[in-house]
C-alpha positions in Angstrom: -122.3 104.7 59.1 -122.4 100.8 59.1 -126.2 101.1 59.4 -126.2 103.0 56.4 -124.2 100.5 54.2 -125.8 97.9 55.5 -128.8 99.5 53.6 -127.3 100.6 50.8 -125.8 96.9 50.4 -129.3 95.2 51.1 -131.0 97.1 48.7 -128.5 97.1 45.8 -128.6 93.3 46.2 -132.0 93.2 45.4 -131.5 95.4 42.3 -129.1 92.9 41.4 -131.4 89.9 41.8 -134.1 91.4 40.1 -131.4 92.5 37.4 -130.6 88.7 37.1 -133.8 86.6 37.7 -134.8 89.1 34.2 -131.9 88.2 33.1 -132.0 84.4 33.2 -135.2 84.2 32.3 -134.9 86.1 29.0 -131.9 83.6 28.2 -133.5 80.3 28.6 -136.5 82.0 26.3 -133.4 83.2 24.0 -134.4 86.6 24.3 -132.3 89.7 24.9 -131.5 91.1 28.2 -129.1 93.7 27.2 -129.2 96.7 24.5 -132.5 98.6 24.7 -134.8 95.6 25.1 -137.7 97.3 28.0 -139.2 94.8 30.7 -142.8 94.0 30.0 -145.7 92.6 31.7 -145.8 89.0 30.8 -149.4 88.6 30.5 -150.4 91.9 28.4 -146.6 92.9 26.9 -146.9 96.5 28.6 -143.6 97.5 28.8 -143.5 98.5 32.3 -142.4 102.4 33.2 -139.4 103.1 36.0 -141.7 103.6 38.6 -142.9 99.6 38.0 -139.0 98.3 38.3 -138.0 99.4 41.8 -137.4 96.0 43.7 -139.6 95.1 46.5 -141.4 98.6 46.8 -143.3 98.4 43.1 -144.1 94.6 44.4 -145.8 95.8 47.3 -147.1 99.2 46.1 -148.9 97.3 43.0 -150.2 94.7 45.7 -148.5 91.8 43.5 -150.1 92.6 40.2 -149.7 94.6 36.1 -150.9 98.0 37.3 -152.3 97.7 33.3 -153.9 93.9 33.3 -153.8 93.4 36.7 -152.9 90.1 36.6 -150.4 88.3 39.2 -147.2 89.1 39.4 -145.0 85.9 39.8 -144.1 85.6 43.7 -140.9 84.7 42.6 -139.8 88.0 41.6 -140.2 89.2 45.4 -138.5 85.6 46.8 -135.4 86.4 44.5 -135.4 90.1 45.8 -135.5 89.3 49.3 -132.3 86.5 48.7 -130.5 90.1 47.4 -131.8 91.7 50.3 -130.7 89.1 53.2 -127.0 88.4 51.3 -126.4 92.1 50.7 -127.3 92.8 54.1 -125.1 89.9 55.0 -122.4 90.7 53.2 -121.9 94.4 54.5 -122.3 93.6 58.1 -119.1 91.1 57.5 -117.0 93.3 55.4 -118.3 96.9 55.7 -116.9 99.0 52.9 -114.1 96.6 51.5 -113.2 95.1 48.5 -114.3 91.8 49.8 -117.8 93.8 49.8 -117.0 94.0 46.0 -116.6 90.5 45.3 -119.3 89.0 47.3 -121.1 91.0 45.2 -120.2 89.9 42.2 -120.1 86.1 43.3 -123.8 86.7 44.3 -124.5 88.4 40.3 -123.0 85.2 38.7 -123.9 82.5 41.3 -127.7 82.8 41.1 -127.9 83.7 37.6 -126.4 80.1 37.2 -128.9 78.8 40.0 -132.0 80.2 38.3 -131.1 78.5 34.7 -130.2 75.6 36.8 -133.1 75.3 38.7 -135.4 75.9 35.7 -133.6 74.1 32.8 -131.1 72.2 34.2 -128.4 74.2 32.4 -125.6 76.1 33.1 -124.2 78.9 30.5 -120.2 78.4 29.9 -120.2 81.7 29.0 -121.4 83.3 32.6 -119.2 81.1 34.0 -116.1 82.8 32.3 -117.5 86.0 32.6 -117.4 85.1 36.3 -113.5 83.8 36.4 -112.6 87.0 34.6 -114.1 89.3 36.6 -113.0 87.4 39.7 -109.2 87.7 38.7 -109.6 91.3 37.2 -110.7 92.2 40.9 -107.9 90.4 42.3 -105.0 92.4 40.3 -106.9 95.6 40.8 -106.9 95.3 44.7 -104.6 92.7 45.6 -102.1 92.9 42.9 -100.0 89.6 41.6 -100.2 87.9 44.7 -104.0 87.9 44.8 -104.2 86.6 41.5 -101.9 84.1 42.3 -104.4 82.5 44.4 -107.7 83.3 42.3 -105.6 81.1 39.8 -105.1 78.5 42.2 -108.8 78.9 43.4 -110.1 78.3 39.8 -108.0 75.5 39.0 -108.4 74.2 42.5 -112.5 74.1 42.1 -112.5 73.3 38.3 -109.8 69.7 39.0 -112.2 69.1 41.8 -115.3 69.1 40.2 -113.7 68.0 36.9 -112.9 64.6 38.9 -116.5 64.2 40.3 -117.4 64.8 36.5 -115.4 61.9 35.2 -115.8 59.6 38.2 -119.6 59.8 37.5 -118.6 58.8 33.9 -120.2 62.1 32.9 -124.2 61.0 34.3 -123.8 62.7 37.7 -122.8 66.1 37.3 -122.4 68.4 33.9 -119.5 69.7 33.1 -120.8 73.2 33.3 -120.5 72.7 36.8 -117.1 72.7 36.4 -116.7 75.2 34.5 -118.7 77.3 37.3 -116.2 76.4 39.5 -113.4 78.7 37.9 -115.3 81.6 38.1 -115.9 80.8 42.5 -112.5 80.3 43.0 -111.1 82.8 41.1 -113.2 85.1 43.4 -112.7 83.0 46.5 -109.1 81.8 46.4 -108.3 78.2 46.8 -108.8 78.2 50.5 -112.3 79.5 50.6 -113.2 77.3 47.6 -112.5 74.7 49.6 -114.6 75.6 52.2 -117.0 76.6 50.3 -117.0 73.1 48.2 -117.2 71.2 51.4 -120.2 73.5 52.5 -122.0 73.1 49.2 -121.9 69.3 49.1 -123.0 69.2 53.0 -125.7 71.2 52.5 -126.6 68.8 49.2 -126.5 66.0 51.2 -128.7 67.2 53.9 -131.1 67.9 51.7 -131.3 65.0 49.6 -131.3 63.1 53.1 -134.6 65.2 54.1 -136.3 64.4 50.7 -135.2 60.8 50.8 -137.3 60.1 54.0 -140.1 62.7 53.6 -140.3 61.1 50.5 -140.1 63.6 48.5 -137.1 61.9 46.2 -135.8 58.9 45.2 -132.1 57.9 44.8 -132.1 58.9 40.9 -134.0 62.3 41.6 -131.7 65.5 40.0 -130.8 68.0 42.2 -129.5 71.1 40.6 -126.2 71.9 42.2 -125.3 75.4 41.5 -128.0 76.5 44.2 -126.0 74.7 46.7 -122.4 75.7 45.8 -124.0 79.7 45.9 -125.1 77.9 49.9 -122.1 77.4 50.2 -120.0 80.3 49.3 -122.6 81.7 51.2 -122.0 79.7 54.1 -118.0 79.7 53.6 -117.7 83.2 54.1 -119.8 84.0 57.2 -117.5 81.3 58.6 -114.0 81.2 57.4 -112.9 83.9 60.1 -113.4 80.9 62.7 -113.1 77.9 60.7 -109.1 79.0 59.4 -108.4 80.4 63.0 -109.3 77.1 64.5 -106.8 75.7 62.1 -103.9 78.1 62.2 -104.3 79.4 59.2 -105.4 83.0 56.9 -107.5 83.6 54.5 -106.1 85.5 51.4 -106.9 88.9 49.8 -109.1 90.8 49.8 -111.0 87.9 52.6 
């Protein structure tokens, strides 16, 4: 039975990515994603049929290109897929059939939507961001009740002052304030005590990173790094590991975690 969600999980997480990598990309293009607009081929404009949107498998079964034009199909679409593969996979083998399965979920919807747009434009929407704190504390009543949105509150308000600070330390040049405003929407899933985590994760991870480019080279000590990809590393991160990280410090994790 876990097998089987484990599955299920995987492969609805790649529907999900490809769901948002088309998504992000027709908003930095200013396009509509929603309503009856029809994925097309971005080199000819066919709009592609159902069989030529099943994630991975159309990929694969097309060998990488337009069945129409047969031009390439952008390897990106099958990296983002595979992400939703590995964290689905991940996030049923931790939780099984939970509401925490639910909220990883949507953490992983809103958290690389704002990745992609960071990673190609350098901008975060305020609006996906919201959309991501009120979803997070709509969860959180349904499942957990008043309690649970007690600490999505704190979460969100926890991650927002934290990042807020970093925001005005840097005299507004080191971090946008969409970050932020992300930062609602991760603790309002999370709860304060994962955010936490999570925060701590993210900026590790950064800094390891920007530590491997600095001496291959690769960077300089005014390169940009995009940090949304890191914070979705470290929610990531936070909640394969909270179960021994809180025990080790006496305490518990919140609902639904």
């Amino acid at each position: 039975m876990k097998a089987a969600l484990i599955l299920f999980s995987a492969y609805f997480g790649a529907c999900l990515a490809s769901f948002v990598l088309a998504a992000a990309e027709r908003t930095l293009e200013e396009k509509k994603w929603y309503g009856a607009e029809r994925s097309k081929c971005d080199s000819c404009g066919k709009t592609l049929t159902a069989a030529e949107l099943f994630p991975i498998f159309s990929f694969l079964f097309q060998k990488g290109r337009c069945k129409n034009c047969k031009a390439e199909i952008p390897r990106e679409s099958l990296i983002v897929e595979f992400i939703g593969v590995f964290c689905g996979a991940l996030f049923a083998a931790r939780f099984c059939f939970s509401p925490a399965l639910l909220f990883c979920h949507t953490a992983f919807l809103f958290l690389l939507f704002s990745a992609l747009t960071d990673i190609k434009s350098g901008y975060i929407y305020d609006n996906w961001a919201f959309a991501m704190a009120g979803f997070g504390l709509a969860e959180r009543l349904l499942f957990g009740g008043f309690h649970a949105l007690a600490d999505g509150i704190s979460g969100a308000l926890a991650g927002f002052a934290l990042l807020f600070a970093i925001y005005l330390l840097s005299r507004k040049k080191g971090m946008g304030l969409g970050d932020a405003y992300l930062m609602l929407g991760f603790g309002a899933i999370f709860g304060w005590k994962i955010t936490l985590l999570g925060l701590y994760c993210a900026f590790f991870a950064g800094g390891c990173t920007a530590a491997v480019l600095l001496l291959a080279k690769k960077a300089s000590r005014k390169t940009a790094l995009p940090l949304v990809p890191f914070l979705a590393t470290g929610a990531l991160l936070a909640v394969e590991i909270y179960p021994a990280v809180f025990g080790y410090l006496g305490i518990t994790a919140d609902l639904p975690f």
